[in-house]
Structures are given as C-alpha cells and as structure tokens.
N, C-alpha and C positions, 0 to 999 in steps of 0.2 A: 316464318314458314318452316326453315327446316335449322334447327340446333346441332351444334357438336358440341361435347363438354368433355375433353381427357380423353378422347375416342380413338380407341385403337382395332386395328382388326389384322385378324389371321385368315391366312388359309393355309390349312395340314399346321406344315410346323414353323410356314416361313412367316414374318411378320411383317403386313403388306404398309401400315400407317397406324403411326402412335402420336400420342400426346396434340391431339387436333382440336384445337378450340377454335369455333369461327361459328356465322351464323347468315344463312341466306334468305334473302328477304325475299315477298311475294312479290311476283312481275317481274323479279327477274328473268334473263337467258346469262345459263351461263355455261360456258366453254367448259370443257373438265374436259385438259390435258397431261401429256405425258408417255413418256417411252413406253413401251408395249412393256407388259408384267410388272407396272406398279402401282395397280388397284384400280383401276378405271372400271372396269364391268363389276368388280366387287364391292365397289363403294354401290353401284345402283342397287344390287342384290341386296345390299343392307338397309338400305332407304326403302325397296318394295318390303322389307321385314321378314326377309327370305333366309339370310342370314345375322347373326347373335354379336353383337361387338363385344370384343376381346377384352374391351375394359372400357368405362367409362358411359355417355350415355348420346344417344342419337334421338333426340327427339323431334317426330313430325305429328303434327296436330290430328285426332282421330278421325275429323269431318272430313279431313282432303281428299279428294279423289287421286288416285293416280293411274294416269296411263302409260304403259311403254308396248314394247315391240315384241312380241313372240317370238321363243327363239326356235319353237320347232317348224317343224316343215308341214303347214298342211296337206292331208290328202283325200278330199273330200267332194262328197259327189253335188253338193251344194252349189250353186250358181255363183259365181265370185262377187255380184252385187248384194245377194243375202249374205255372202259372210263378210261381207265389212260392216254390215248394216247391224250386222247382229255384235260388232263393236259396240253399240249402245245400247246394253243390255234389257233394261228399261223400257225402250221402244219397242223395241226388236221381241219381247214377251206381250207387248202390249196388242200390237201388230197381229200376233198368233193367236191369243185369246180374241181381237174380233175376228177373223177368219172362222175361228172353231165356232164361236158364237153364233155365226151368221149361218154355219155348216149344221148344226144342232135347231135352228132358230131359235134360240133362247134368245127373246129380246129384252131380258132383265141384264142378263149377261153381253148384249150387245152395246146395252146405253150406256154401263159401267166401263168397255172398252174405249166407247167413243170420251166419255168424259176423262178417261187416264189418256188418252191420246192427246185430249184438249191443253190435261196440263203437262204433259212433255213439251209439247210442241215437235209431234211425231207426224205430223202429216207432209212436210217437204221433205221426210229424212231420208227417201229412197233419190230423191232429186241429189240430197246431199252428198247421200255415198259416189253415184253415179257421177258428181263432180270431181272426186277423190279421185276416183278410177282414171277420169278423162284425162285429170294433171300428172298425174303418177305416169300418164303413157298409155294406157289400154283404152283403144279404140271400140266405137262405143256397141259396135257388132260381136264384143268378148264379153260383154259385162254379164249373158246368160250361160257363157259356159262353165261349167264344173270347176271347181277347184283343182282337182285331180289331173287336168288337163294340161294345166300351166307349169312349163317349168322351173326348178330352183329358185333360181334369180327374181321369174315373178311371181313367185308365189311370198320371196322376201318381200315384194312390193305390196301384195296383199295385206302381208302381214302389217306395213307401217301404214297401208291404207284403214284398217279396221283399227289401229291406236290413234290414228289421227280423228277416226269415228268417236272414238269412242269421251263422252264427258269427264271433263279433266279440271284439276286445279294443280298439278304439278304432271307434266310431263317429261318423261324418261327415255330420248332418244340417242341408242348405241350404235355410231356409225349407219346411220340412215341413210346417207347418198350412193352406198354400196350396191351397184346392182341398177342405179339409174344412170340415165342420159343426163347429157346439160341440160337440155332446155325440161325437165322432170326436177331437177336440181335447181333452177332458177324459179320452176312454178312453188317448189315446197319453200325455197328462202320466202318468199311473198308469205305464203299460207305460216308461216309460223312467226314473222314480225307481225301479223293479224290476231297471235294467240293472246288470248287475255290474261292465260294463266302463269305458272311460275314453268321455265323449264333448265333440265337440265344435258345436255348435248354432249355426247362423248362422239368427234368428229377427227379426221385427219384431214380436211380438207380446210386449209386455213382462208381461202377466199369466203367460203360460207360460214366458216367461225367469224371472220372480220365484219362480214355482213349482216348474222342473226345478233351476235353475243353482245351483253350490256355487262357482263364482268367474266372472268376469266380463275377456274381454278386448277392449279400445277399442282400436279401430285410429282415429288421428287425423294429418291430415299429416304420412303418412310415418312415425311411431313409433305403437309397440305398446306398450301400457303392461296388468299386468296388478291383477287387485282382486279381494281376498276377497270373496266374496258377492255374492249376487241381482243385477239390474239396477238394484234398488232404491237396494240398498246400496251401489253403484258410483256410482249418482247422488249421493249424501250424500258419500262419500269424493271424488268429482273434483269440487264443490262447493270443499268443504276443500278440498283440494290448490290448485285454481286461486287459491283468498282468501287462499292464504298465499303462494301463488308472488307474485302481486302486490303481498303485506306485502314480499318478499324484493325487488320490483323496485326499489320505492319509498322502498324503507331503501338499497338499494344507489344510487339516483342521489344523493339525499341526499349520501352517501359520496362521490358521484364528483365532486358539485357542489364538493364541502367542499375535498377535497385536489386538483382543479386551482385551485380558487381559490388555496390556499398556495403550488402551483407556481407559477402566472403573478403570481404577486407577490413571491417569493423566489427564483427561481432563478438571479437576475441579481445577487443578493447574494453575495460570497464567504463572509461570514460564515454564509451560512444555506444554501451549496451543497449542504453535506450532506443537510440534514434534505430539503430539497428532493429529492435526489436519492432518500432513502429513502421518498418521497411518490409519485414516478414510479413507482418499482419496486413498491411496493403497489396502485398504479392499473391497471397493468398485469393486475395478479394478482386485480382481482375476477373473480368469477364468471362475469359479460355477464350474470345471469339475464333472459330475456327478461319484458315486458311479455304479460298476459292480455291475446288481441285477440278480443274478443266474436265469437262466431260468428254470423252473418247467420240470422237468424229468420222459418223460412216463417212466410205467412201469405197466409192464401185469403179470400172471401169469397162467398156466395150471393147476389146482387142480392136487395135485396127485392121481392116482389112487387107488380107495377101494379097488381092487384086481389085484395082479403084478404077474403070475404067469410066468414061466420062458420061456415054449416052447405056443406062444403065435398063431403065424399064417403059415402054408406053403402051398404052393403049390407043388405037385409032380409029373415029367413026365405031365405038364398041357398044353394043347390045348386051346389059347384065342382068341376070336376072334367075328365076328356078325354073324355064320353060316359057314354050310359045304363049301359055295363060297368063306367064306370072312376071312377065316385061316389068324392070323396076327402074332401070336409065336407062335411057335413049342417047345417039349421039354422041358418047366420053370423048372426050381427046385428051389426057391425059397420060404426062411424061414425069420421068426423074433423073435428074442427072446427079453426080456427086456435088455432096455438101446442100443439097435440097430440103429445107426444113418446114414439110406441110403440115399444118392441123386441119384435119377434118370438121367442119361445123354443119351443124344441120338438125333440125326437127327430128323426136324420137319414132324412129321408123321411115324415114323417107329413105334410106339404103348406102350409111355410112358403110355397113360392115359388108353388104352387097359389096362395093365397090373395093375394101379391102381384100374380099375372098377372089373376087376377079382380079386383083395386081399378083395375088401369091397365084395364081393358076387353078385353086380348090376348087371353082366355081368356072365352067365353061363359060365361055362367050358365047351369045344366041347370035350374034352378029358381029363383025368389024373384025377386028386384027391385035393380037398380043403379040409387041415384040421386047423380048428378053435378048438382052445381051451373055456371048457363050458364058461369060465369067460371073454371071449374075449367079450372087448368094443371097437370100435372105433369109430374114432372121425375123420370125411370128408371131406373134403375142399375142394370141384370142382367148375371148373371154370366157374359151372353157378352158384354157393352157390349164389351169392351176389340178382342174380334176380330172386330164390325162394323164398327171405323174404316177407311175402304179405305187400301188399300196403296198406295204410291208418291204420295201426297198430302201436301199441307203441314196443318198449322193453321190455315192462314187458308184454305185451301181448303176446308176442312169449313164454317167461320163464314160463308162465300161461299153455301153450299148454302144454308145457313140464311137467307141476309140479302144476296141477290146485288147488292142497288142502295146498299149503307152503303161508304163510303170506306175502302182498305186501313189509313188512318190509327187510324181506328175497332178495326180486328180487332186491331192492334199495340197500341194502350192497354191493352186489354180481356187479349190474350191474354202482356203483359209481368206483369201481377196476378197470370196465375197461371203464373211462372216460365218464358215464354217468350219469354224478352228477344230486338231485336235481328233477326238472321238467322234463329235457334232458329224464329222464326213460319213462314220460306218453305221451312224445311230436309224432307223426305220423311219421314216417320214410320218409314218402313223401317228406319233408324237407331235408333231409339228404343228403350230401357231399357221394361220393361216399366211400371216406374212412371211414365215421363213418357207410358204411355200411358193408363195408367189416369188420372192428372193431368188429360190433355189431356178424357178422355171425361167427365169431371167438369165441365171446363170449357166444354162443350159445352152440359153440362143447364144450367150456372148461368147462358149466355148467352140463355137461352129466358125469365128469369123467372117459375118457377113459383111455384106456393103448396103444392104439394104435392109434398113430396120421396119418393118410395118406393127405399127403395135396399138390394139386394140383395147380400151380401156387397163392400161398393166396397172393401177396405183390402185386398185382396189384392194383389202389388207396390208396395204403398205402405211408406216405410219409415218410421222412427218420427216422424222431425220431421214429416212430412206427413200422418200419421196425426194428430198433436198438432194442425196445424193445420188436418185437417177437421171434428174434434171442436169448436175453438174455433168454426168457420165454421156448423157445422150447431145450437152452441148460442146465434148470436148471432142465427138463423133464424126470422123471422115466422110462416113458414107453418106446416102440419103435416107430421112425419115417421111415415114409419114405416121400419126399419131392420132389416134382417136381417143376423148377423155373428157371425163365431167369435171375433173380436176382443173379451174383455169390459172390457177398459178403454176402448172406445170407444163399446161398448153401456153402460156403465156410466154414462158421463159425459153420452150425451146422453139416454139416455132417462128421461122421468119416471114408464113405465107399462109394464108390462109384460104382455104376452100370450101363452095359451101354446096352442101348437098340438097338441093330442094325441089320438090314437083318435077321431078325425076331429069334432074339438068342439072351436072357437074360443072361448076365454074366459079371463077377467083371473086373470092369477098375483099372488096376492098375497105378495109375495117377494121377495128379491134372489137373486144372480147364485148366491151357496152355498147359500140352498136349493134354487135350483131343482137346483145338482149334487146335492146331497143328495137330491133326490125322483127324479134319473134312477137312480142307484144302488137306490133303492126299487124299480125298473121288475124284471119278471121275471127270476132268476135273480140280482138285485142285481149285475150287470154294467152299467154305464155305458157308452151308445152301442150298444143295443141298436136296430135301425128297426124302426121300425111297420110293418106290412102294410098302410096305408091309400093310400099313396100308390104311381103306379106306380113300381118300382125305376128312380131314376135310370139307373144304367149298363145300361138293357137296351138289347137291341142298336139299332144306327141303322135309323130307318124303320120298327120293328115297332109294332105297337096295342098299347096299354096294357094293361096285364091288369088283369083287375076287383080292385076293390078286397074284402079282405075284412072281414065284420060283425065292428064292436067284439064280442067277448066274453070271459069270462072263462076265466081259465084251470083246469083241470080237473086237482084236485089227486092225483086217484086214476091218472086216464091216465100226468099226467107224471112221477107215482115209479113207474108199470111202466115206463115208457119207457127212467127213468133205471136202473132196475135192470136190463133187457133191454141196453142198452150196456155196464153194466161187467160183465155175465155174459160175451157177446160179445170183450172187451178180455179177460179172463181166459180163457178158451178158446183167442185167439189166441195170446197168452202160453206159454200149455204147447206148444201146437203147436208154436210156432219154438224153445222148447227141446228139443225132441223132432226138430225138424229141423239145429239144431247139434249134435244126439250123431252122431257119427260108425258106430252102429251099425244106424241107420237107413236106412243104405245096403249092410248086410250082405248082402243077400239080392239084390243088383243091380237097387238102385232100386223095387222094388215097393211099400214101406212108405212109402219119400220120398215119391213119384207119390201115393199115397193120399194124406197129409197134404198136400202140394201143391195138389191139389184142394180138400179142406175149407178148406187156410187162404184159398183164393180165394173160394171160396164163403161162408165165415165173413166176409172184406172187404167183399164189397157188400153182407153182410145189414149188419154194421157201419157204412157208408153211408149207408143206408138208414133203420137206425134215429138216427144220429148228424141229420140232415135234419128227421126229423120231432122229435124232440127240440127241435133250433134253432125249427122252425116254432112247437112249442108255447108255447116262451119269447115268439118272435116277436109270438105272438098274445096276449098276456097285456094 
C-alpha cells in the first residue's frame, strides 16, 4: 500500500525524519506515535502529497483513495446532514443532478441520475450520514441545522463525520477523539475496527490505540521505526529493543577497550605489527552501536493545598439545569470530601458538564441546596479553559493577573515545573502548540492551590508523556477530584469511584470502565453513543435558549416495531420506484410515467425522513 525508500523530510530548516525504509501493508491500523514536534501531522501531509520529501521516495498507489479530516473550520449555511454527505463526493453530485433533473424535467437527465445512483449505491447514503452524526453525538433534531450554528468542537465532529463519509482505501486520522465524549469514542473504536480499508491514526489516547491498532509506528529523533501490534505491544518490544541495544553498547566498548589496549601496546613491536595491525582494522569495523540515552521524563505537580478541610463541597436534593424549561437533573445529592477520587460517566449529553458547572457554582441551582465549605478553592478545567487564555500574552503575564505584587523570579521557578523554561515564560502564547496551552491552563489552576480539582475533559492536546504525568500529578493529589474524560486510562488510573450520569439521575456506577461500555451498548437499539434527551443538545446553534429537557421514560415497544416497520416499508417502495425509474421504458410515453414516479419517490423521501427522526427520537428516549 504505502512505500518509504531513503525518505527523508523537512520542514523550514529543521529535519523532521531521514533515512526511513519500511513499508505498510493494506488492512492495516496503524498507530503513528510520538512526542509532539517529530513528524506526526507531517508525515500525513506527505502521504495526502501535500508536501515533497527531502530525499528519497514515498510511494502510494495512484488508484487509492484517501480520506482524512479537515483542518479548517467550517462555516456554512448547509444543513450538517448535507455536508457530511457531500463527504462522498460521487453521490453527493449524483444526488444534485437528479434533483436539477427532476427541477428541469429532463427525464433523459433523470434516468442517467437514477442509473449513476444505481451504481454508487447512493440511495441509503443520507440514512448513512445520519448514522455518522447519531454516533459522533448529534441528536437527531440537529442534523437540519446549518453548519454555521455549531460550535468549534462540533463542527471538528463534523468534520471527522464527512471523512468518515467519505470512500476510502487509506484513511488518515489526526487525533480524532479530540472534542468527543466516551461513549462517541467507544462508538468510532467500533466503526473503524469495521474499516476495510488501510488506516493510519495519529492518537494520544493509548486505550483506543490498544484497541484500533494492528501495528504501531514511532517516530523518534528523526527515525521511524515500525512494530507489530497495539501500543501496548510496542511498549514491551522497544522496552526489549532499547535492553539489548545497550547489552550491544556495553559488549561493544568492552571490545573496543580490549583491542586498543593491544594496539597502544604492540604496535611499536615489529614482531607483533601484524596482529596489531589486524586489531586496527577490526576496530575500525565495529558497529559504533550507540549508547540508550534516557529520554527526559515530564513530570508536573498540583501544590498542595493551604487548606484541606474535610466536608469540602455538596449538593442536596439539587435541581440543575439552564431554567424552568430546560430541567437536566433532578434530585442530586452529591458530596466531596478530601481525597475523593470521582469520574464522571455517562452518555453524550445527558449533563456531565451540567452537573460540573453546578459543583463550581457557574451554573445556579433551579432547586435544592449548594453547600461549599468557607475554605473551599477550586481549581476548573472546562472545555473551553484552553481558548479563554488571552492572546498575545506571555505565561508570566497570566501569573501576573493572578499575583501582581510576587517577584518575576517567582513565576519563572513555578512556571520552569511545568515545562516552561527560560524565555519559553515571556514568549506570546500565540505561538503555542495547543498542548503547551492546555499545559500552561493547567498551570494556571495549580498556581491558585486548590483543594478541589473539577476538571472537564483537560487531556485534549495533551500527548501521552503529559497525559502520564497528569495522571501521576492528580494521584499524588490531597484534595478531592472530580474528572470528566474520554481518556479511559487516565479516568482509570485516577479515579477511585465512579459516577454515572443518566436519564437525568446522578448516582454510583458500580463498575469499571467495560461494564459501563457494556451497559451503553445495552441502551436503546444496543447502539453505543446513543445521547439522551435530557440535556440541552450541545451543538445547537450560538445564542438560542435551551430546549426543554424531556421526561425520563420508557420506551414503547408496540410504537417502535410500527415505526420500524413503517421505515423499511417506505425503503422498499422506494426501492421499486428507482427501479422502475432506471427502466428505460418509463420514459416511453414522453415522460408522463417518469414525472409521476418522480413525484411519489419525493414524496415517499420526506415521509421516509420523517418516519426515519421519529424512530431516532424513540431510541433517543429510551
């Protein structure tokens, strides 16, 4: 599938990987890791043929297809169901032209749409997208709104939604779980052990490398090296590899100590010129195998807290929610005391972040009772932390806001701990990788000394070493946490309790990380990443009021087998149609018969719509 041969690549003047020989085969998943700034996004750039290799040759086959993720931000007045759809480019023209067709009545131009339709196999692709959307998270009452309306985050969703549309033989995904939920994260590990095609995965999230990847590639100063299996497995094998390279160092100085020794003691003898000389010439001829030089090991820490008092935050009999319409928990009773280690679990959108913005106070209570202890600090990490830091500001200019009369000496100690040595403190954030901004906002909360950590997805642009060392930092953590994350080896390692937010009822999951995947897959339709209706839909547009939430109830098993029988009646009707409209005799009569069917199968589309919505809703509501 994909060749390297002597392949080296730059960007500007630095030289990201040289001398790369290796070759990856089709069907595979493979892992592409590695510390942030040694080639990861630019290796892809040079696979989509975006960028020119510095030397040597890259060759991918000219039939492949490839897909990856947009890096720009759509903002477009398009329905978000059309623009993933129009991810398969193919269709998505083929689609247009019968519309136009049937808008024109050209029915020469109609039968040629129906027949390019026939062989796409474009006629379930709007069902397709609409499946995309549903697992990704968006509830099925967004999929007509605009593009334009959806924020940031989901509009990244869109974006991996319309690659994941779109026909592939080599897919290209950079850091795709960015910007979802667990159970959105657990529905795409599924959809891409499903891929047929070859992919390649540049991820920080090692549970869902473990889980997709069938080989593993490390990019490390400058060489690519590649390894069968998981991330796991790559860990165990470059483990081994590095313990023997350094058996290999340490046998070879040995060697080199040995035979200059005999040189610089024989080679001024004629009788032993010889041997000496055949001693040079071996010396010559070792290997050089380098010396393992320990790679520098983040490590962060939390200040402990100036004050730990015991009974630190609760809520009691608490009503949360945006208003009397938009009720999202009923009933909370929860508490934190020190050394409290909760993760939040729950379906995307049932009111994890609700019920964070209610522990920090942001978010009133519609009902019940907040009580905070006098000495309560906490310390927030929401998911828009990263894009309140101002722009064109330093590090120590933020620490400044906080602490305007402490010596710059001060913010430089503080802010070298957490990996901004040096100049790195007065440099403009502008500049900044998104992980040293996420770093920085991190280190912003831990300069306040709280007791109470509430933190909202924080490991997004984090890459693994920093991930590893917030895990250590937040387990070596006095206070109490609570933690929301797609990340489950980091929700793994630090939580000791887990709680789960669903069908608007706060209460203790007794479980780990695979049952609770196990109990989502149980949720309606045993689709995993299915959202509740309790929460208002994230992506609804900027500025609009929340729409009420609706009552927990069950689902109605009489309704949703008419439901589901009324859709694939509908699919089957359409069906005959459009082969009735690729007969060519359907136009015998100059178009009259087309124009009828034309009609129906429009009219058969939006009752298909229609019932296909209420269907999602009933799942939705389960």
């Amino acid at each position: 599938m994909i060749s390297f041969r002597d392949f080296a690549l730059r960007r500007g003047e630095r030289l990201l990987l040289s001398n790369v020989d290796l070759a990856l085969h089709a069907g595979w998943r493979v892992g592409v890791v590695g510390r942030n700034g040694t080639g990861k996004s630019s290796l892809f750039a040079a696979v989509r043929g975006e960028v020119e290799a510095d030397r040597g040759d890259l060759d991918v086959p000219n039939r492949v297809r490839i897909a990856s993720i947009a890096q720009e931000m759509p903002s477009l007045p398009d329905p978000a169901i059309d623009f993933v759809l129009s991810g398969d480019a193919a269709v998505h023209a083929a689609l247009q032209n019968e519309a136009n067709a049937f808008a024109n009545e050209d029915w020469e131009a109609v039968a040629e749409a129906h027949h390019r339709l026939e062989e796409l196999g474009g006629y379930d692709a709007a069902a397709r997208a609409g499946r995309l959307l549903h697992g990704l998270g968006f509830p099925a009452d967004t999929h007509q709104q605009p593009v334009s309306a959806f924020s940031g985050g989901w509009r990244v969703r869109l974006n991996l939604a319309r690659a994941l549309m779109t026909p592939s033989d080599l897919l290209l995904l950079d850091e795709p779980t960015n910007h979802l939920d667990l159970d959105a994260v657990l529905w795409l590990e599924q959809w891409l052990l499903k891929y047929s095609g070859t992919l390649l995965l540049i991820s920080h999230d090692r549970e869902f490398l473990d889980n997709v990847c069938t080989h593993t590639l490390h990019l490390h100063e400058g060489k690519a090296r590649l390894y069968a299996g998981n991330y796991t497995a790559f860990e165990r094998q470059r483990a081994e590899h590095l313990r023997q390279q350094q058996i290999a160092f340490e046998k070879e100085q040995t060697e080199r100590a040995h035979l200059q020794k005999f040189i610089d003691r024989f080679r001024a003898k004629a009788s032993k010129a010889r041997q000496a000389q055949s001693r040079m010439k071996r010396l010559a001829k070792l290997a050089g195998t380098e010396a393992v030089r320990a790679e520098r090991e983040f490590r962060i820490d939390f200040p402990q807290p100036l004050k730990l008092p015991h009974a630190l935050l609760r809520l009691n009999d608490a009503q949360c929610g945006y208003g009397p319409q938009a009720r999202i928990l009923d009933n909370v009773g929860f508490g934190l005391e020190a050394g409290d280690r909760i993760g939040l679990l729950g379906p995307n959108g049932a009111g994890k972040s609700t019920l964070v913005k209610s522990l920090v106070g942001e978010l009133p209570l519609l009902a019940g009772e907040r009580y905070a202890h006098p000495d309560l600090r906490i310390g927030y990490f929401a998911q828009h932390t990263v894009e309140s830091l101002v722009a064109g500001t330093s590090p120590i200019d933020h620490l400044r806001e906080i602490a305007p009369n402490l010596p710059t000496q001060a913010f430089r100690d503080f802010l070298g701990k957490w990996y901004f040595p040096g100049d790195r403190a007065f440099e403009s954030i502008d500049g900044f990788s998104g992980g040293e901004r996420a770093r920085l906002a991190l280190a912003l909360i831990a300069w306040r000394q709280p007791n109470v950590l509430l933190l909202d997805e924080p490991t997004n642009h984090l890459d693994l070493d920093m991930r590893e060392a917030l895990a250590e930092a937040l387990s070596d953590f006095d206070g109490a946490i609570v933690l929301v994350s797609h990340d489950r080896h980091l929700i793994g390692l630090v939580s000791d309790l887990y709680w789960r937010v669903a069908d608007g009822i706060v209460k203790p999951f007794d479980g780990d990380l695979d049952e609770y995947a196990a109990w989502l897959r149980t949720r309606a339709g045993g689709s995993e990443g299915k959202p509740s209706a309790r929460e208002p839909a994230k992506p609804a547009p900027v500025g609009a009021a929340p729409a009420k939430a609706a009552k927990p109830a069950k689902i109605n098993p009489h309704k949703l087998a008419k439901t589901e029988a009324r859709v694939a009646e509908l699919e089957a009707r359409l069906a005959e149609i459009e082969r009735a409209l690729a007969d060519p005799d359907a136009y015998a009569d100059g178009g009259a018969r087309a124009s009828e069917l034309g009609r129906e199968q429009q009219a058969l589309r939006d009752e298909l719509e229609r019932a296909e919505q209420e269907l999602l809703t009933l799942y939705d509501s389960a």
